[in-house]
C-alpha positions as CSV (number, residue, x, y, z in Angstrom):
1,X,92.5,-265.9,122.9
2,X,89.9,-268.7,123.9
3,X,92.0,-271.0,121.6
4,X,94.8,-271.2,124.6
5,X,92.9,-273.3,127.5
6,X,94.7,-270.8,130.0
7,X,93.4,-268.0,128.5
8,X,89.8,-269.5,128.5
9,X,90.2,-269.3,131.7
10,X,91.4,-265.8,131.8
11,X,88.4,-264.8,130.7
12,X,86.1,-266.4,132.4
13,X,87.8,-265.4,135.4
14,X,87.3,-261.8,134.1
15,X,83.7,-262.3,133.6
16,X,83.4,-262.2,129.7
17,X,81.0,-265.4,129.5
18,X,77.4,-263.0,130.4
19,X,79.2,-260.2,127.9
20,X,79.5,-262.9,125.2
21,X,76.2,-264.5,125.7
22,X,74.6,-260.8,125.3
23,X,76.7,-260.2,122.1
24,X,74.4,-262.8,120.7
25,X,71.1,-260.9,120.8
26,X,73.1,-257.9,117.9
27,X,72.5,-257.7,114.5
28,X,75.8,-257.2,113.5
29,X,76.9,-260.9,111.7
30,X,80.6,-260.2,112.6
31,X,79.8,-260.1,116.4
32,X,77.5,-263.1,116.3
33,X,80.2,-265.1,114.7
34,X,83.1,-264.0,117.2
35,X,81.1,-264.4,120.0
36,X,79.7,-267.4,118.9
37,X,83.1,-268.9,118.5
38,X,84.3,-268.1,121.8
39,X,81.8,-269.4,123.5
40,X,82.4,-272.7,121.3
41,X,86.0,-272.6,122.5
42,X,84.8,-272.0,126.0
43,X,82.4,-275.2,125.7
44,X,85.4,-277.1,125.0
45,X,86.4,-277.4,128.6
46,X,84.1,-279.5,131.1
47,X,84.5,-276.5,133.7
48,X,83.3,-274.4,130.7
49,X,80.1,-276.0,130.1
50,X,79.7,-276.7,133.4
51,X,79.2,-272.4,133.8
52,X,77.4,-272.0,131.0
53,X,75.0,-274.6,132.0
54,X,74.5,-273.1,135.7
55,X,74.4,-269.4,134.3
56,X,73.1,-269.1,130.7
57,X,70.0,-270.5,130.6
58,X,69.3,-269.1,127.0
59,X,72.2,-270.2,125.3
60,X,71.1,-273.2,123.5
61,X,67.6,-271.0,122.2
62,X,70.2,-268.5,121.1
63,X,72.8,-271.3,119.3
64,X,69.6,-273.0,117.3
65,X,68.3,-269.6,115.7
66,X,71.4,-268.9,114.6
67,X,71.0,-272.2,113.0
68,X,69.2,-270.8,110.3
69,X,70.9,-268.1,110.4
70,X,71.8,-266.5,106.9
71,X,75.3,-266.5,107.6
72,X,77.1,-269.8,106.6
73,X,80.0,-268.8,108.9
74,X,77.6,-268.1,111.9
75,X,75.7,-270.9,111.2
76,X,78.5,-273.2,111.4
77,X,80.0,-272.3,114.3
78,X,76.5,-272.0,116.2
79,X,76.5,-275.9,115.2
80,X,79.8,-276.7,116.3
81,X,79.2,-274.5,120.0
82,X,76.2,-277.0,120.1
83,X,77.9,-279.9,119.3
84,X,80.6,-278.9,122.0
85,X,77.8,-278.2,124.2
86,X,76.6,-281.8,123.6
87,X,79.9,-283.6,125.1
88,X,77.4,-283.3,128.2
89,X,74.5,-285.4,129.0
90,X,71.9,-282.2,130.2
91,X,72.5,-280.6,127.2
92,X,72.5,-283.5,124.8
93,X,68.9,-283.6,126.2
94,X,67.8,-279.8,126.5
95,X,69.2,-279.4,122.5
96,X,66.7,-282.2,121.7
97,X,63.8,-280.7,123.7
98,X,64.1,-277.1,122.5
99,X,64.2,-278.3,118.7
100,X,67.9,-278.7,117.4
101,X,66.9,-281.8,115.8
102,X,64.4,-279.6,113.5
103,X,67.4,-277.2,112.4
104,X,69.8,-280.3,111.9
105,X,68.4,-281.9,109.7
106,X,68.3,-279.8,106.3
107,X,71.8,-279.2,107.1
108,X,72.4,-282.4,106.3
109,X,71.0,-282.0,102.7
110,X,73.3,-279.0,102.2
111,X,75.7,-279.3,99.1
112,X,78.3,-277.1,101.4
113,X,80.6,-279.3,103.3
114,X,81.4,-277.8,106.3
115,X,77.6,-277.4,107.2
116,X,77.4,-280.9,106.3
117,X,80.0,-281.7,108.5
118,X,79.2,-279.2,112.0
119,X,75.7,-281.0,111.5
120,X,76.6,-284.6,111.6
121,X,79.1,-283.8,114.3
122,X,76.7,-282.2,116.4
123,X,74.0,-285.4,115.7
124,X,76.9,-287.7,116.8
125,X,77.1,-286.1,120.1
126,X,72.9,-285.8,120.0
127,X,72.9,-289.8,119.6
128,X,74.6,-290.1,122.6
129,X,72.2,-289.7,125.0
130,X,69.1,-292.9,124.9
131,X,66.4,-290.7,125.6
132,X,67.1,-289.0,122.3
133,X,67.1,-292.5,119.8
134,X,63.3,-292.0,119.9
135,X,63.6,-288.0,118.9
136,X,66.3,-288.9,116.4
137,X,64.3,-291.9,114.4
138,X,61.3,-290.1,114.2
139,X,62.7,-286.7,113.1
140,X,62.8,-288.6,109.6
141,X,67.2,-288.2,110.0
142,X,67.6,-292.0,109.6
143,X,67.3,-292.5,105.7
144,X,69.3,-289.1,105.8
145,X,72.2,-290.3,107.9
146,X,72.4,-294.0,105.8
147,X,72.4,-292.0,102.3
148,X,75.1,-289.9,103.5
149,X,77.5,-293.1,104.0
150,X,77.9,-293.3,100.2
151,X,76.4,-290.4,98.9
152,X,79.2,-287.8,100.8
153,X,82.9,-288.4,100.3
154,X,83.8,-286.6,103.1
155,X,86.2,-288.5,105.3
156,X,84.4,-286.2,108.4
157,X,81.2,-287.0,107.3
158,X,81.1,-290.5,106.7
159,X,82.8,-290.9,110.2
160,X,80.5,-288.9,112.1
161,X,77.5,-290.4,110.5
162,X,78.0,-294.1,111.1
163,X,79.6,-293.4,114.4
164,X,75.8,-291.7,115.2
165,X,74.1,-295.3,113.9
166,X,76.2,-297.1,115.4
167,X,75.4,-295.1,118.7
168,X,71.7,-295.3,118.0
169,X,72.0,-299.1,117.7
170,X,73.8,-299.6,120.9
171,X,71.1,-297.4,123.0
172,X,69.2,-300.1,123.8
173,X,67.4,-303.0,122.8
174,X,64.5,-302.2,120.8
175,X,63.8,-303.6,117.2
176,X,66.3,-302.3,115.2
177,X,64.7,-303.2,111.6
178,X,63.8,-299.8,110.4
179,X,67.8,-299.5,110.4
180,X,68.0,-302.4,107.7
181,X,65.1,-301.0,105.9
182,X,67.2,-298.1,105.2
183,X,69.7,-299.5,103.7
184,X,72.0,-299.5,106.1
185,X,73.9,-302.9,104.9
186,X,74.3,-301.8,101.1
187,X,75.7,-298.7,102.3
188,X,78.6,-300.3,104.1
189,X,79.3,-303.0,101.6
190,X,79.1,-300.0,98.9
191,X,82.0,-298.5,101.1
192,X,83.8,-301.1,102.5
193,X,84.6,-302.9,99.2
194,X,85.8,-299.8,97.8
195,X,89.5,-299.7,97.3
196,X,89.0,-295.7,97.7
197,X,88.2,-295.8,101.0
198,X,90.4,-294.4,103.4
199,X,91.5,-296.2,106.8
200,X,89.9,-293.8,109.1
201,X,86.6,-294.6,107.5
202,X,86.8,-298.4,107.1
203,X,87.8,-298.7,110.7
204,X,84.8,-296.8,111.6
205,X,82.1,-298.5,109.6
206,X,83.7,-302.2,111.3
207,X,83.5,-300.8,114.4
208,X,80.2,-300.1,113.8
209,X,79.7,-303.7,112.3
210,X,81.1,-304.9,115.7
211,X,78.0,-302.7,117.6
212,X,75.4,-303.7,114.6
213,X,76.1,-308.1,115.0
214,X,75.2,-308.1,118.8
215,X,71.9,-306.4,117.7
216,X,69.3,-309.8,117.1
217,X,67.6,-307.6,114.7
218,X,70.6,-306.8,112.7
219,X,72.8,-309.8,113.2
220,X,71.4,-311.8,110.4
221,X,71.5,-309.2,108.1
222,X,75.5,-309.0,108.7
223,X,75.2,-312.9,108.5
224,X,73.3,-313.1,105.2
225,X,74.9,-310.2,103.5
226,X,78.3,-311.4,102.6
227,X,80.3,-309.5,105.1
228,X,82.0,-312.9,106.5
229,X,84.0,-312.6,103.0
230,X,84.6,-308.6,103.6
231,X,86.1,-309.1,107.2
232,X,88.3,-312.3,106.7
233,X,91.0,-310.5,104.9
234,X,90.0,-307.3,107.2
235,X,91.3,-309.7,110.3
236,X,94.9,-309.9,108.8
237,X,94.8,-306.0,108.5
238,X,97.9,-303.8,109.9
239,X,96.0,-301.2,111.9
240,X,94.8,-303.2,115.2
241,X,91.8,-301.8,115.8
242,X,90.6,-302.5,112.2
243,X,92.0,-306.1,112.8
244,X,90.7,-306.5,116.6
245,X,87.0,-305.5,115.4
246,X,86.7,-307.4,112.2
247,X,88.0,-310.6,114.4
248,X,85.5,-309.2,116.9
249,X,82.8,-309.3,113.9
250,X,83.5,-312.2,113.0
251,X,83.7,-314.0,116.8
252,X,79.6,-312.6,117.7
253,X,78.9,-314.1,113.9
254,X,80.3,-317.4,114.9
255,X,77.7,-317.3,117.7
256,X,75.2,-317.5,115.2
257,X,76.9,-320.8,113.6
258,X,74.5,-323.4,114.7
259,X,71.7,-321.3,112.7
260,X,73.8,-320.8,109.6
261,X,76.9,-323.3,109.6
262,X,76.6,-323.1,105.5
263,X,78.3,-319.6,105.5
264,X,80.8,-320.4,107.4
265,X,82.1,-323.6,105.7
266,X,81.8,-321.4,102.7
267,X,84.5,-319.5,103.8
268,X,86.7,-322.1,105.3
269,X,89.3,-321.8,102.6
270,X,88.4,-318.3,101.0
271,X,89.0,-315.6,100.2
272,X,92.5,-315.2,101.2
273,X,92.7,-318.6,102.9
274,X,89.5,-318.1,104.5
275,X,88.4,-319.3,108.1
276,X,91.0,-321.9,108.8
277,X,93.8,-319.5,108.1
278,X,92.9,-316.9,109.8
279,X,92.5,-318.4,113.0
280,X,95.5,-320.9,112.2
281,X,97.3,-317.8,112.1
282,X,96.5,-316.4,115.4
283,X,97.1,-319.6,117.0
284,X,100.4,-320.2,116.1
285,X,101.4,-320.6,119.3
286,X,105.5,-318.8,118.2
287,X,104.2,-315.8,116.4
288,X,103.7,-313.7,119.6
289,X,100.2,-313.1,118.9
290,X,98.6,-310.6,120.7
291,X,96.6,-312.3,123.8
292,X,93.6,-310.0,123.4
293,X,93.6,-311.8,119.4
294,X,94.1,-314.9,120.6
295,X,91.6,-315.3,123.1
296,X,88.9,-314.1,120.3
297,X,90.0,-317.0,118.0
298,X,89.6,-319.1,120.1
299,X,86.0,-318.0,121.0
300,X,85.5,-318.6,117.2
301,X,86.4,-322.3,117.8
302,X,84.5,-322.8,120.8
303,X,81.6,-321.2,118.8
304,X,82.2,-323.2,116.1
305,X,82.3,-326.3,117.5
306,X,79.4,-325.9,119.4
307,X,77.0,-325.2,116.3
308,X,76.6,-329.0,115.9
309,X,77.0,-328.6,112.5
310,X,78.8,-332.5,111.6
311,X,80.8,-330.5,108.4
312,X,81.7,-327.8,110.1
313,X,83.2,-329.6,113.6
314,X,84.9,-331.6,110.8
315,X,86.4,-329.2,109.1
316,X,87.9,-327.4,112.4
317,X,89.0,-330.7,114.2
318,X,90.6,-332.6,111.3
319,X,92.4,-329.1,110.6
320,X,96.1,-329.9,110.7
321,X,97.0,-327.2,113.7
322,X,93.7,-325.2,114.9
323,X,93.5,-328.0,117.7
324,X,96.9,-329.0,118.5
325,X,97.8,-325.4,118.9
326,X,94.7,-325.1,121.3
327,X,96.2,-327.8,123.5
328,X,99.2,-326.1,123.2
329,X,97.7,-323.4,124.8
330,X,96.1,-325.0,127.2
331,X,99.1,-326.8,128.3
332,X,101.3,-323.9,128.6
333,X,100.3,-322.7,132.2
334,X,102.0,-319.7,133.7
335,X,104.0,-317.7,131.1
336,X,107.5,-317.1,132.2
337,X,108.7,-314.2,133.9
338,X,111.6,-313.4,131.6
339,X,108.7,-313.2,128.2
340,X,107.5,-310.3,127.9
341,X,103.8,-310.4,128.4
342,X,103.2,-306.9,127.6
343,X,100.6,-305.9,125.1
344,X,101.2,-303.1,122.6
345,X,97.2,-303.3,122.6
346,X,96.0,-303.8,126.3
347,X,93.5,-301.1,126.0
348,X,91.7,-303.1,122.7
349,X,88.0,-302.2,122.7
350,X,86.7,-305.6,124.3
351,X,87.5,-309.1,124.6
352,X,86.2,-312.4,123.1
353,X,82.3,-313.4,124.1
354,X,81.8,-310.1,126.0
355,X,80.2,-307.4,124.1
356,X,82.3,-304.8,122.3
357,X,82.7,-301.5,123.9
358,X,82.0,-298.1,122.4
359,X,84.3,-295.3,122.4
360,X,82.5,-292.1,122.2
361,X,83.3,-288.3,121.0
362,X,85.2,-287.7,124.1
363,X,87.7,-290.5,124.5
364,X,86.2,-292.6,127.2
365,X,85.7,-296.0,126.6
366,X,82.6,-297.5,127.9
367,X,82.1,-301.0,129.1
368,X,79.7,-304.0,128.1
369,X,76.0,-303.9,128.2
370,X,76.2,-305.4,131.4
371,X,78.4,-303.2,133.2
372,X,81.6,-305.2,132.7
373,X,84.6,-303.5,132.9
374,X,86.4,-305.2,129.6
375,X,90.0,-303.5,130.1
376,X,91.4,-306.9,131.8
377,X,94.9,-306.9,133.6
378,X,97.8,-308.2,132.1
379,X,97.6,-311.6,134.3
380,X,93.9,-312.0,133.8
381,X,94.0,-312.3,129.8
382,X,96.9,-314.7,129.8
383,X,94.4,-317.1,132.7
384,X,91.5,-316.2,130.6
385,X,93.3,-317.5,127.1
386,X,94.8,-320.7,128.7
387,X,91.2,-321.3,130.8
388,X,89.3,-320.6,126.9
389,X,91.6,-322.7,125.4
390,X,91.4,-325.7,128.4
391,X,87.3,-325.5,127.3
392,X,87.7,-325.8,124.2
393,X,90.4,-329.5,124.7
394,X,87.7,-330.7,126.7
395,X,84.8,-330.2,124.2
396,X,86.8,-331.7,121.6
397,X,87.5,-334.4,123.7
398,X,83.6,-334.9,124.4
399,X,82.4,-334.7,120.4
400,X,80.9,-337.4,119.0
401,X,81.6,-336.9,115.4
């Protein structure tokens, strides 16, 4: 019954939640597992958690015995309540504090997949919260959670586990380095680049890339570690958000150019026409481009040109339509009312030179670091484009090269 959200609240109505809770203290597996998943069903709703959280003070000591409980069944549905439980902030703390950390981690060594799979789900949610980064790292789950990138083949898995780095890097500013240490780099190339890897997953791990290169720590190892050749093709990709975050990527890396303009004229022409055709491409001022694209590319050229690197400034303003199509830009002014300005991506995660958003277990989108809302109205990104592309006309103009 607790699979229908009406009936949840049936039930709740008719007082099961205390019975349920009490059905956890019995002996009998069956009745731990049935009550165990009711109560995960009811922790699916935020009014749910919200009563279990003002009435059952015991729950969570309950959920983490049955952790190690000898029951696979009941041990994976104990994880997943937890995890559930977790989509809140008090208990994303109170699970740390009272020890879940402890339980989840030789679940993650387990050969069984859906233990595997509750555990890392439930550490996703954990990693949430900033108070627990410190609990996390030091719990020894780190090497754990970068080994499992390449070493499970698990679509779930692999998702939940970079998704929890990539929360854990965008906590808060501390050294990231122990991150790197672990091999977190090699992991994702070892993915990335293979041709097995689903789409679900590869959009993941770059949108964790696009979390990882606004870390100072991290950046140059992203820099230094051939990914500029991994997300050029990645940029002319058919699923948006894989496209929007690669470009993204690539846009915080061009940031970077004035300290390591070599890599970047490296890939000027390749692979797959390299630099210059990528942002050719989403220039083209007739291809009805995407706005939220365009306005990244031409970050990258404003970034590019200001890394005062003489080959690189070359290579972008003797290009034979990067800057014409700029001025073109610029030049346009208002866009008609009878073209269709509406974007089949206006809720893209971010927008050129602000930093990317992160989208968490439960749907909402968070803004920058700074508090910035990034979803921009419809108006704002066309002004913001033509104003980009107006900067970048007069720095041109002001080059001495």
């Amino acid at each position: 019954m607790t699979h229908s959200a009406e009936h949840r609240q049936q039930l709740i109505a008719a007082g099961s939640v205390p019975v349920l809770v009490e059905l956890l203290a019995s002996d009998d597996p069956e009745l731990q597992y049935y009550a165990t998943t009711a109560l995960s069903n009811i922790a699916v709703d935020d009014s749910g958690r919200g009563l279990l959280w003002e009435t059952q003070p015991t729950l969570v000591d309950a959920l983490i015995r049955f952790v190690d409980a000898p029951t696979t069944k009941v041990q994976c549905q104990a994880i997943l309540t937890l995890r559930n439980l977790a989509s809140d902030e008090q208990y994303q703390i109170q699970i740390v504090e009272k020890g879940g950390l402890d339980s989840l981690l030789p679940l993650l060594q387990s050969t069984y997949d859906p233990l595997v799979i509750s555990a890392s789900a439930c550490l996703r949610n954990l990693s949430i919260h900033p108070d627990n980064e410190v609990h996390i790292l030091n719990s020894g789950i780190l090497s754990w959670l970068v080994g499992l990138i390449t070493q499970s083949r698990n679509e779930e898995v692999q998702c939940h586990v970079i998704s929890a780095l990539r929360n854990l890097v965008a906590n808060n500013d501390a050294d990231k380095t122990s991150f790197a240490e672990a091999g977190l780099f090699e992991q994702l190339k070892v993915v990335i680049t293979d041709l097995k890897t689903s789409d679900v997953v590869l959009s993941e791990m770059i949108t964790a890339l696009s979390v990882f290169v606004l870390d100072d720590s991290l950046c140059p190892h992203i820099m230094d570690g051939g990914f500029l050749e991994l997300l050029i093709p990645l940029a002319h990709s058919q699923i948006f958000e894989l496209q929007y975050n690669a470009c993204a990527v690539i846009s915080n890396l061009a940031c970077k150019a004035s300290e390591a303009s070599d890599r970047f004229v490296e890939v000027w022409d390749k692979p797959e026409g390299g630099m210059q055709s990528y942002l050719a491409s989403f220039l083209a001022v007739d291809e009805g481009m995407d706005p939220h694209l365009r306005s990244v590319a031409i970050w990258t050229v404003m970034m590019l040109l200001e890394s005062e690197s003489p080959e690189l400034i070359r290579l972008v303003t003797e290009h034979p339509s990067i800057i014409k199509n700029i001025e073109k830009i610029a030049d346009m002014g208002a866009v008609p009312e009878d073209k269709a300005r509406h974007s089949a991506y206006a809720s893209a995660n971010g927008s050129a030179g602000l930093r990317v958003s992160r989208v968490f277990d439960n749907g909402e989108v968070f803004g920058d670091d700074d508090g910035d809302d990034i979803d921009e109205a419809e108006d704002d990104i066309y002004n913001r484009m033509e104003n980009l592309a107006q900067d970048v006309v007069a720095m041109v103009h002001s080059l001495d090269y």
